[in-house]
TORRO-307532 format. One record per residue (C-alpha): chain; residue number from 1; residue in three letters; x, y, z. Coordinates in nm, 4 decimals, always signed. Layout:
// residues N
site cadena: A	num: NUM	residuo: ALA	c1: X	c2: Y	c3: Z .
...
// end
This chain:
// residues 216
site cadena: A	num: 1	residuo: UNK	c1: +11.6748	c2: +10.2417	c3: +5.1085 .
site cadena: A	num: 2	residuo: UNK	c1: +11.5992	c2: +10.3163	c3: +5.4873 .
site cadena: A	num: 3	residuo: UNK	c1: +11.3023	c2: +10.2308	c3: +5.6697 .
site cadena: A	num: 4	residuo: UNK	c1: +11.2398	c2: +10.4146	c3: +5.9928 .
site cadena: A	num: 5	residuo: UNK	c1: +11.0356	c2: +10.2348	c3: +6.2331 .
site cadena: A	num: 6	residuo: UNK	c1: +10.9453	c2: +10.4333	c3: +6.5601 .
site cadena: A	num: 7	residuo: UNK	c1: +10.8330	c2: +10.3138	c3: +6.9046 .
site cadena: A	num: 8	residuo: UNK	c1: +10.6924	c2: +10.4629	c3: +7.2333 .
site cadena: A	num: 9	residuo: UNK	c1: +11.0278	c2: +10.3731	c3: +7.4467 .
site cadena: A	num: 10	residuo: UNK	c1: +11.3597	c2: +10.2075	c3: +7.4574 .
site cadena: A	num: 11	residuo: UNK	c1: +11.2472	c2: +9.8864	c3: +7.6090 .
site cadena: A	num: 12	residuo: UNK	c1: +11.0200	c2: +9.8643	c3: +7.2869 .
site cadena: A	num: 13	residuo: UNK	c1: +11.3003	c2: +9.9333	c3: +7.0709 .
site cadena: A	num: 14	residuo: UNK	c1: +11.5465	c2: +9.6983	c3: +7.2616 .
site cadena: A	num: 15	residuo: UNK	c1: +11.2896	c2: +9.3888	c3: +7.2074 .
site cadena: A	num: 16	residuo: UNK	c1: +11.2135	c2: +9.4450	c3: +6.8520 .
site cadena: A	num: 17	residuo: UNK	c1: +11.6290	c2: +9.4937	c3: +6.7770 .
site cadena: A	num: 18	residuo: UNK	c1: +11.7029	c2: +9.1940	c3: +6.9258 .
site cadena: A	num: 19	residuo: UNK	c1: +11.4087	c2: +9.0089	c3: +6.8083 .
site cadena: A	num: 20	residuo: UNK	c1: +11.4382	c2: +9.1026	c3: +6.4171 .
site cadena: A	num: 21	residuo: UNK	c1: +11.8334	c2: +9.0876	c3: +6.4521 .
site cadena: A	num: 22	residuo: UNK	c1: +11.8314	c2: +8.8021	c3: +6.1768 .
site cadena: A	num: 23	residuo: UNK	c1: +11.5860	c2: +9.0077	c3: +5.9262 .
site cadena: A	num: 24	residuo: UNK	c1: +11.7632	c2: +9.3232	c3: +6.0144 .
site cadena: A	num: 25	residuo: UNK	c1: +12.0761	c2: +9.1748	c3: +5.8825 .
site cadena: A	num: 26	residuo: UNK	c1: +11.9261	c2: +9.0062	c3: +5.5652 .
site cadena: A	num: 27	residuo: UNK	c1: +11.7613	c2: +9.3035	c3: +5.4816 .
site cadena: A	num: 28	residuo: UNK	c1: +12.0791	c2: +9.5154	c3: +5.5018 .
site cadena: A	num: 29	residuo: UNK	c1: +12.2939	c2: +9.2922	c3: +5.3012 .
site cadena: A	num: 30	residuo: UNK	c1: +12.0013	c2: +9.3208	c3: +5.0041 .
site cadena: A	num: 31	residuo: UNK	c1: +12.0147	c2: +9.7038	c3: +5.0117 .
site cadena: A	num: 32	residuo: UNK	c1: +11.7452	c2: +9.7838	c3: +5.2957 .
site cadena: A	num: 33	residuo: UNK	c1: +11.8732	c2: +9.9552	c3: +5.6058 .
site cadena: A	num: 34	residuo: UNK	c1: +11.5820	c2: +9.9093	c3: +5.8940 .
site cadena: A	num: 35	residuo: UNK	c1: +11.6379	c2: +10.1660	c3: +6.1961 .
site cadena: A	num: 36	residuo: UNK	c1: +11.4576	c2: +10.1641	c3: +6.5019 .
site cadena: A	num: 37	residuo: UNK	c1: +11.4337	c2: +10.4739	c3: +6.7376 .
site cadena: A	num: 38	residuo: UNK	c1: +11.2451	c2: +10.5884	c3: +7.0269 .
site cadena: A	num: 39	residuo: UNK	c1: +10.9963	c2: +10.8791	c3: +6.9947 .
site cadena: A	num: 40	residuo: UNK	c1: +11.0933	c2: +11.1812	c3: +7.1318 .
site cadena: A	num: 41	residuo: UNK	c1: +11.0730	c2: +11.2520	c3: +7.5581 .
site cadena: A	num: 42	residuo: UNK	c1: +10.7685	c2: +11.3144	c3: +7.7073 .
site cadena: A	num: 43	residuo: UNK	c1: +10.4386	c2: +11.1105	c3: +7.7439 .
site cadena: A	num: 44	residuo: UNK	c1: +10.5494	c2: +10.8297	c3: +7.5261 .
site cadena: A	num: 45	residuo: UNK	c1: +10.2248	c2: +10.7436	c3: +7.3115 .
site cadena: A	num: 46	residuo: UNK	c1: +10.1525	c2: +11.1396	c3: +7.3050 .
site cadena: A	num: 47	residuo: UNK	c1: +10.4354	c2: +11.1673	c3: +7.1918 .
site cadena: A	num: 48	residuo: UNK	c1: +10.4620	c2: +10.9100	c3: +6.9395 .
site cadena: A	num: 49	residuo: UNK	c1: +10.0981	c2: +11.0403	c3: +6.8244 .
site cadena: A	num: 50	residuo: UNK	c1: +10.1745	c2: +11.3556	c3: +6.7478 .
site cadena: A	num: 51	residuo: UNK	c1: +10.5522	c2: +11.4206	c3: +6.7116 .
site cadena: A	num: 52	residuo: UNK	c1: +10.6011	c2: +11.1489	c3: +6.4496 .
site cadena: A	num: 53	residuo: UNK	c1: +10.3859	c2: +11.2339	c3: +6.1650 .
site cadena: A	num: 54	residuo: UNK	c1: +10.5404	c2: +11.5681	c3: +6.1895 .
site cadena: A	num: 55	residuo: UNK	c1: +10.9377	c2: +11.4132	c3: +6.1491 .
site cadena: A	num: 56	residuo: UNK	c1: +10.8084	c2: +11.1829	c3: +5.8887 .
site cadena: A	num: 57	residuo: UNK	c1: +10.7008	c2: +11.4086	c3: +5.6905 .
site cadena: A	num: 58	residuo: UNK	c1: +11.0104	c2: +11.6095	c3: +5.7516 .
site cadena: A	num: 59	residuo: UNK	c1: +11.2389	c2: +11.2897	c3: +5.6530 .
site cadena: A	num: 60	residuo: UNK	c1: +11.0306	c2: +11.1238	c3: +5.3459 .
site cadena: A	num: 61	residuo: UNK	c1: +11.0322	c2: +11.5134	c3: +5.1985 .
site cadena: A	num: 62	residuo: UNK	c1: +11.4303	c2: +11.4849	c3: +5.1995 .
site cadena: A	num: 63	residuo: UNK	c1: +11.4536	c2: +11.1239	c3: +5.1222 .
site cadena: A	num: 64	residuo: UNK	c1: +11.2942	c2: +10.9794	c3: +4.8524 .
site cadena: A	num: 65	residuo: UNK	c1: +11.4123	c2: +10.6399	c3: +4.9355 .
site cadena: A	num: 66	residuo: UNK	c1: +11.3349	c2: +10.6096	c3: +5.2963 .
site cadena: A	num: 67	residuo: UNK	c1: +10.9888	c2: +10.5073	c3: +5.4278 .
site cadena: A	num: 68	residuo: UNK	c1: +10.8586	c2: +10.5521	c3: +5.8112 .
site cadena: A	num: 69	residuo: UNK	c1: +10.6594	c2: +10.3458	c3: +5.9967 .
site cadena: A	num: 70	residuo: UNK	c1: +10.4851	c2: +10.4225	c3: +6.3269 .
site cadena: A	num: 71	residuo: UNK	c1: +10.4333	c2: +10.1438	c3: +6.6606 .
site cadena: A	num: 72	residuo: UNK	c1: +10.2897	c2: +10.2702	c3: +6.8989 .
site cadena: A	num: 73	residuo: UNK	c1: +10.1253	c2: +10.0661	c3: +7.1734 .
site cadena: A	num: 74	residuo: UNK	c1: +9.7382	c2: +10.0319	c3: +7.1329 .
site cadena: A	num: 75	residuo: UNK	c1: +9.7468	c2: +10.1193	c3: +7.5014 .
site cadena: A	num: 76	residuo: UNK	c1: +9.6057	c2: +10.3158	c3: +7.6622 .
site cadena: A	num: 77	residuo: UNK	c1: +9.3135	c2: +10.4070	c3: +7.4411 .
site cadena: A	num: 78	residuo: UNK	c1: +9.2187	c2: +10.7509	c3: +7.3238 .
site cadena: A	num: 79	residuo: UNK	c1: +9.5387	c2: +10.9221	c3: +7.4100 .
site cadena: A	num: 80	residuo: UNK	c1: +9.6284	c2: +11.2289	c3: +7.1747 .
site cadena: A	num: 81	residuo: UNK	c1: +9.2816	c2: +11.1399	c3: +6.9195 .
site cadena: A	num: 82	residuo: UNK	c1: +8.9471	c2: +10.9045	c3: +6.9893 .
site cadena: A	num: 83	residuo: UNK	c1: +9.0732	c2: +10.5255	c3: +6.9197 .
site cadena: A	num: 84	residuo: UNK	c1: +8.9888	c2: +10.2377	c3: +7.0789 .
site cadena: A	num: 85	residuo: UNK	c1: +9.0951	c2: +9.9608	c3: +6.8112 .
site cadena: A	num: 86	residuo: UNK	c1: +9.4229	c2: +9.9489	c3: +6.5822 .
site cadena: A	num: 87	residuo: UNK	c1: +9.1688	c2: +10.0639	c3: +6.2009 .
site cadena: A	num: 88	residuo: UNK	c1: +9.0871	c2: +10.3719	c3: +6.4554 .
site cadena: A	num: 89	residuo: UNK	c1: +9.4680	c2: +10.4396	c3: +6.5266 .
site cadena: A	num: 90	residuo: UNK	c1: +9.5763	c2: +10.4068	c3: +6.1886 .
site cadena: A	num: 91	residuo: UNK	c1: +9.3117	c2: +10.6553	c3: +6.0505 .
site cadena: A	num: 92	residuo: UNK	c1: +9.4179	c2: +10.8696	c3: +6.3113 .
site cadena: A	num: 93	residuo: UNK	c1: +9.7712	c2: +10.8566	c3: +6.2887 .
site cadena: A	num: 94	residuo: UNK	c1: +9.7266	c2: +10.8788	c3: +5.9150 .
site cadena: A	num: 95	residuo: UNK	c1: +9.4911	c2: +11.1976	c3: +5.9133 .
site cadena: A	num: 96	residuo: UNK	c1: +9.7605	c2: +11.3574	c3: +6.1611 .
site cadena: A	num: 97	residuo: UNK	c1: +10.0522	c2: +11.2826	c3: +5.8764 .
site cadena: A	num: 98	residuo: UNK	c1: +9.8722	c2: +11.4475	c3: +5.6077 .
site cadena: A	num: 99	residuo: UNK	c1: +9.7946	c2: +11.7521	c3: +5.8255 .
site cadena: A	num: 100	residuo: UNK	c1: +10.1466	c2: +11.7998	c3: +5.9021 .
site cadena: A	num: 101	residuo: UNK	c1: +10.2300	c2: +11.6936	c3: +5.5190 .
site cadena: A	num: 102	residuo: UNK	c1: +9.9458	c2: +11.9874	c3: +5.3870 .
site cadena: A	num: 103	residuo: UNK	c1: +10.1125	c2: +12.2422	c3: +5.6466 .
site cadena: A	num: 104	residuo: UNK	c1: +10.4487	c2: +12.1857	c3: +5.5027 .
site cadena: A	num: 105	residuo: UNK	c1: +10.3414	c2: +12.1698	c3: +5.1271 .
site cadena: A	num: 106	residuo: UNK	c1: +10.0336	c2: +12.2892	c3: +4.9730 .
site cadena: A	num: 107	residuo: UNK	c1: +10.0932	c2: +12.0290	c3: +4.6858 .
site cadena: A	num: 108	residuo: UNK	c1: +10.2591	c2: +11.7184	c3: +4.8039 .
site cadena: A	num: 109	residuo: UNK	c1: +10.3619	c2: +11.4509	c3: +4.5680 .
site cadena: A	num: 110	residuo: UNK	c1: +10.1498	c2: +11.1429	c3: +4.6262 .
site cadena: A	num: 111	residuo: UNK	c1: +10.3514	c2: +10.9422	c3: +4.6091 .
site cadena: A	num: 112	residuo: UNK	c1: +10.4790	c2: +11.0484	c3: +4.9351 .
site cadena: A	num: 113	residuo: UNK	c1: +10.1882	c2: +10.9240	c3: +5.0872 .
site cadena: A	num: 114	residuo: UNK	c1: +10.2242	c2: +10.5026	c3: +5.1057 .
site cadena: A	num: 115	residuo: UNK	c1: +10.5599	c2: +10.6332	c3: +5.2447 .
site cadena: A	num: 116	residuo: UNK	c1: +10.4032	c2: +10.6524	c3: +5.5624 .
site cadena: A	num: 117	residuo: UNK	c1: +10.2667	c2: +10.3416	c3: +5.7293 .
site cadena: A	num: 118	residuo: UNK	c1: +10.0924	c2: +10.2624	c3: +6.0815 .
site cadena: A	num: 119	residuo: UNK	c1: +10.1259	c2: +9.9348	c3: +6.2681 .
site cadena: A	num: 120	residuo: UNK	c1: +10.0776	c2: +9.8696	c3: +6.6237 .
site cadena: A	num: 121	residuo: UNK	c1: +10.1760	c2: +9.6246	c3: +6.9321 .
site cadena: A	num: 122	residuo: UNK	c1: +9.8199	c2: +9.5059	c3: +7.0654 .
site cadena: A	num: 123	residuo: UNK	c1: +9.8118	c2: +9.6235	c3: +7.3124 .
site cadena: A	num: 124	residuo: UNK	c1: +10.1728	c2: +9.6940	c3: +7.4176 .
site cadena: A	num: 125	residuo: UNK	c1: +10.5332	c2: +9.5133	c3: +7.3641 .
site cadena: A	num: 126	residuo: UNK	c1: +10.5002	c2: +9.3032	c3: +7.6136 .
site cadena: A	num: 127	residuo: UNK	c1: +10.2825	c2: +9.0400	c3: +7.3798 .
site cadena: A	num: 128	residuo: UNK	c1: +10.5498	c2: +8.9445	c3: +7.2022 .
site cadena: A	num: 129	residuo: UNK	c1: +10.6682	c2: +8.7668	c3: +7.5582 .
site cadena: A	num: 130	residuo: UNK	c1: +10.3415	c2: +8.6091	c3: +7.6458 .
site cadena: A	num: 131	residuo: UNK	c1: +10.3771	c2: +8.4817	c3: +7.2343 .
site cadena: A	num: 132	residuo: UNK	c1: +10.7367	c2: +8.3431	c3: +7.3152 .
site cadena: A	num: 133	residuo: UNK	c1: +10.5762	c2: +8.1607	c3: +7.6245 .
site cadena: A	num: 134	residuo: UNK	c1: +10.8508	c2: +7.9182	c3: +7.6163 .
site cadena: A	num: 135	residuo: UNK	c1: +11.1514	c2: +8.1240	c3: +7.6051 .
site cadena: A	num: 136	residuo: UNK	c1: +10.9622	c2: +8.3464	c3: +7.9222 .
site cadena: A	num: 137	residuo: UNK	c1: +10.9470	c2: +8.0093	c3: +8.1437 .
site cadena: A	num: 138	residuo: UNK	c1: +11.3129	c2: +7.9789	c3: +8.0351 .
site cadena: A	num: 139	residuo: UNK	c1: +11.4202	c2: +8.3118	c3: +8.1630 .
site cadena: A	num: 140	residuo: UNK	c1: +11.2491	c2: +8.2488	c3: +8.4551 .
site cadena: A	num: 141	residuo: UNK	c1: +11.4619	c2: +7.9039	c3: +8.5133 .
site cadena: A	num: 142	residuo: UNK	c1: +11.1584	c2: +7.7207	c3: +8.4017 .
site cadena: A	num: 143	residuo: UNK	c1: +10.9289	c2: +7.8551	c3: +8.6342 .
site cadena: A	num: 144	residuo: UNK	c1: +10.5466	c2: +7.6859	c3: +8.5954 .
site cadena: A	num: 145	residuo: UNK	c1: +10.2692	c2: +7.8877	c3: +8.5486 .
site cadena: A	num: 146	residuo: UNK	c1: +9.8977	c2: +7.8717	c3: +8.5096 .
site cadena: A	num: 147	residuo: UNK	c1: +9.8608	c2: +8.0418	c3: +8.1625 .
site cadena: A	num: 148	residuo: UNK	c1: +9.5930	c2: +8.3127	c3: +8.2453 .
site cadena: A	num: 149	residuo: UNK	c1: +9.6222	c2: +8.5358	c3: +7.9615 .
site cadena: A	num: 150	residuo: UNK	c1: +9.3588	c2: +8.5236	c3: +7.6429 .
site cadena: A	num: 151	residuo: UNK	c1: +9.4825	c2: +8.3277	c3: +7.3210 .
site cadena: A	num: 152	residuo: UNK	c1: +9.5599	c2: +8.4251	c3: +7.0575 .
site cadena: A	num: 153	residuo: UNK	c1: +9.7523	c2: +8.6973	c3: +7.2664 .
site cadena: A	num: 154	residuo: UNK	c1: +9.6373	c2: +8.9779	c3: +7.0886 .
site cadena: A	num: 155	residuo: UNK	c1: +9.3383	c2: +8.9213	c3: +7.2461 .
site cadena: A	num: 156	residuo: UNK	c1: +9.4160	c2: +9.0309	c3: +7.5881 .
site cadena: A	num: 157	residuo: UNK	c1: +9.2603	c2: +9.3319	c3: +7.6575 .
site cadena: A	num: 158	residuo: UNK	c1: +9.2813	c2: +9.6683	c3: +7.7231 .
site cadena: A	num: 159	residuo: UNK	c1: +9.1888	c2: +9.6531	c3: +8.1099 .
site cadena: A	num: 160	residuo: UNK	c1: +9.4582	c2: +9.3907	c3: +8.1515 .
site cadena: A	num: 161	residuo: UNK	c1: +9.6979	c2: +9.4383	c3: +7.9046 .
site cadena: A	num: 162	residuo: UNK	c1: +10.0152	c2: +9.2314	c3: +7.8024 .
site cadena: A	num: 163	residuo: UNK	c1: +10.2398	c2: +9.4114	c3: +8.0130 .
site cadena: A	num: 164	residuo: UNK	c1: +10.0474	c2: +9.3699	c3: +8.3443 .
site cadena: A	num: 165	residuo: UNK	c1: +10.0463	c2: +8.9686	c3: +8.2895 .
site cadena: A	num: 166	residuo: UNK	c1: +10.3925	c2: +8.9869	c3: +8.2818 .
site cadena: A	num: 167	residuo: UNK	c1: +10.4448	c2: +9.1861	c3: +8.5483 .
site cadena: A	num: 168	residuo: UNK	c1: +10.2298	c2: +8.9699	c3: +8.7461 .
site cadena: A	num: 169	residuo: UNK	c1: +10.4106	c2: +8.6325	c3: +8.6729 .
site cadena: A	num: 170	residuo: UNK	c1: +10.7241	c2: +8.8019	c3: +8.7496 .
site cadena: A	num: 171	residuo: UNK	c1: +10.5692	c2: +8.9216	c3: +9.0856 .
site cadena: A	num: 172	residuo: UNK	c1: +10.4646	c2: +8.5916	c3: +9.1377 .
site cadena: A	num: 173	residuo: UNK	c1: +10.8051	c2: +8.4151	c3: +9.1207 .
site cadena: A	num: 174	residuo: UNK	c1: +10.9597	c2: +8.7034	c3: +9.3309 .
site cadena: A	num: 175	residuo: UNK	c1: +11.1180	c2: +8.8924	c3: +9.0530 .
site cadena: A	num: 176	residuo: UNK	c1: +11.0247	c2: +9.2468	c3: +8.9228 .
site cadena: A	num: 177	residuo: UNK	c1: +10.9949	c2: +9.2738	c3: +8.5578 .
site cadena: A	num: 178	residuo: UNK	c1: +11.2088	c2: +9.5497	c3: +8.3776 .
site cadena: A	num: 179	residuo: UNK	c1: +11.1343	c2: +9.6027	c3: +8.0207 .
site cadena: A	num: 180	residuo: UNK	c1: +11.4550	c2: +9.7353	c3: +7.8732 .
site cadena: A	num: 181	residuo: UNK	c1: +11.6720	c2: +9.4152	c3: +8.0882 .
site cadena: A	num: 182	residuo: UNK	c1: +11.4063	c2: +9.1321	c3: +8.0424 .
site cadena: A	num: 183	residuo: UNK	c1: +11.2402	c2: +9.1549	c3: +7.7575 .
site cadena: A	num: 184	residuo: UNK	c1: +11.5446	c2: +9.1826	c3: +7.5368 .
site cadena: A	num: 185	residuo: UNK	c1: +11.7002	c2: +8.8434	c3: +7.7658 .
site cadena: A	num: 186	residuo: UNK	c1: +11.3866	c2: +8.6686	c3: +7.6683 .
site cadena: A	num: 187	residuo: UNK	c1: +11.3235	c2: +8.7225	c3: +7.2684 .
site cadena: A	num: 188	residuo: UNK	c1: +11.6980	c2: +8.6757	c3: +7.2073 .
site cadena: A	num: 189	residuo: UNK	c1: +11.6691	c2: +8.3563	c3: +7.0022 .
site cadena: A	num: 190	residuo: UNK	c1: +11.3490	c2: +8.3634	c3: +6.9217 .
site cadena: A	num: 191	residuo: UNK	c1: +11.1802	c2: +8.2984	c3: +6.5564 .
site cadena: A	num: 192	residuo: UNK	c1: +11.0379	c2: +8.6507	c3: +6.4864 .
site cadena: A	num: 193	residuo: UNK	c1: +10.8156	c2: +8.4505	c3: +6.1941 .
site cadena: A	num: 194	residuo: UNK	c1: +10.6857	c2: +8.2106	c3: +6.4913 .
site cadena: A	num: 195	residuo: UNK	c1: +10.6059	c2: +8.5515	c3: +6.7133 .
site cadena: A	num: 196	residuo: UNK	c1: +10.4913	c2: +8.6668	c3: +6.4438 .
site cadena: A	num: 197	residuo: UNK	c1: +10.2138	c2: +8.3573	c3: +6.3323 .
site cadena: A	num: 198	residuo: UNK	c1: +10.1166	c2: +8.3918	c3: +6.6961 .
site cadena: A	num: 199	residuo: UNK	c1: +10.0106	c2: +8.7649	c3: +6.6640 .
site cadena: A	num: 200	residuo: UNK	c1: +9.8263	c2: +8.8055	c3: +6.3389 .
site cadena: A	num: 201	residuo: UNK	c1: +9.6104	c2: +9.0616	c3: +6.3699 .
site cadena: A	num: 202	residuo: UNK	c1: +9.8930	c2: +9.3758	c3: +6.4072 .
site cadena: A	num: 203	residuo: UNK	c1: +10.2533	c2: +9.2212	c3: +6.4407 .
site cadena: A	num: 204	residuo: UNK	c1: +10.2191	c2: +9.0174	c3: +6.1313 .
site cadena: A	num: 205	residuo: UNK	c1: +10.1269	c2: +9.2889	c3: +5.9541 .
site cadena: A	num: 206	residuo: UNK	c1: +10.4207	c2: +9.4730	c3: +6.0615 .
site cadena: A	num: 207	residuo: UNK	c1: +10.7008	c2: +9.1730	c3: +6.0014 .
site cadena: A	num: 208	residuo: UNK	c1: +10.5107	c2: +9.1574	c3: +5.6781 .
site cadena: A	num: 209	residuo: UNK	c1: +10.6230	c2: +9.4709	c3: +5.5474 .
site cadena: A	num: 210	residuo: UNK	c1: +10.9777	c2: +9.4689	c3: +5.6912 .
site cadena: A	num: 211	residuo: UNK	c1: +11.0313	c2: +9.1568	c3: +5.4418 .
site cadena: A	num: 212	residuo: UNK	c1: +10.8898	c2: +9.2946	c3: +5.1502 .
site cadena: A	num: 213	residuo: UNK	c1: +11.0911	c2: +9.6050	c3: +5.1616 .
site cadena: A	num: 214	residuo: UNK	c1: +11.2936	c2: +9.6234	c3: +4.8134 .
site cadena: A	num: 215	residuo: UNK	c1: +11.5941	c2: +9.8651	c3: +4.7835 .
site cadena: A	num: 216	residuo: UNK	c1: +11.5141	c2: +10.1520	c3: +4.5363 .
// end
């Protein structure tokens, strides 16, 4: 069985590699290959929005064993479709995967359908670093710093989202933040399940499913 899990950008696909390195492995050795990719060039969440449901459909048609799941960052809002929360991106992305599904077959098996899933970082990759707050103070040689962001994390916003709270404490302690360097140097080690318990709402959801994938 594969599952094909695809993200705005490489720094998003770095983080969640290194993060879900230990249920990446366990999965493989029980028969489930999980395979994380970029979306295609271009405006990254455009991209992701409407180039994705399109290949999906293209893959699970050839594949009967392979599913596809789609994270794209719940910033900014309203990019490719109206959505301002992750039930409106999921409908969305949803609707656009059985357009492209219809286009491509009048008739589609069903059963194709729960094939295709839609998760979400709220409101971009950089929450999982303000959820491993410890391993981020360790990175920064155990900097201190005033925690300004919302809890539960998920709950930052859209005006300030994760990423610029990074940025900001990295700015603050006279480093620049790179995504595809530092984010992967600060989740290695860390307990996807506790990063996990510390965003509920959408990357719980997500981990959720990668551990209840069964080969077929």
């Amino acid at each position: 069985m594969r599952a094909i899990v695809y993200v705005e950008g490489n720094s998003d696909k770095q983080a969640l590699e290194v993060l879900l390195k230990p249920l990446i492995e366990q999965k493989l050795q029980e028969g489930v290959a999980i395979e994380i990719f970029e979306t295609p060039a271009g405006d990254r969440k455009t991209s992701l929005l409407t180039k994705v449901p399109v290949k999906a459909v293209n893959i699970l048609l050839n594949d009967p064993t392979a599913v596809v799941a789609a994270v794209p960052d719940l910033y900014p809002k309203n990019k490719a479709f109206p959505h301002e929360t992750y039930p409106e991106l999921v409908r969305g992305l949803t609707t656009k995967f059985e357009q492209a599904l219809q286009e491509k077959t009048h008739q589609p098996d069903k059963r194709i359908f729960p094939r295709f899933k839609v998760f979400c970082f709220k409101h971009d990759m950089e929450v999982l670093i303000l959820a491993a707050e410890e391993a981020l103070r360790a990175q920064l040689e155990n900097a201190t710093f005033k925690v300004t962001w919302r809890k539960p994390v998920e709950d930052q916003n859209q005006d300030h989202p994760p990423k610029y709270v990074v940025e900001d404490i990295y700015h603050r302690h006279g480093q620049k933040y790179k995504g595809t360097v530092d984010a992967p140097l600060i989740l290695r080690g860390v307990s996807y399940r506790q990063i996990a318990e510390r965003c509920p709402q959408c990357f719980k959801p997500f981990v959720d499913f990668l551990e209840n994938l069964q080969d077929i």
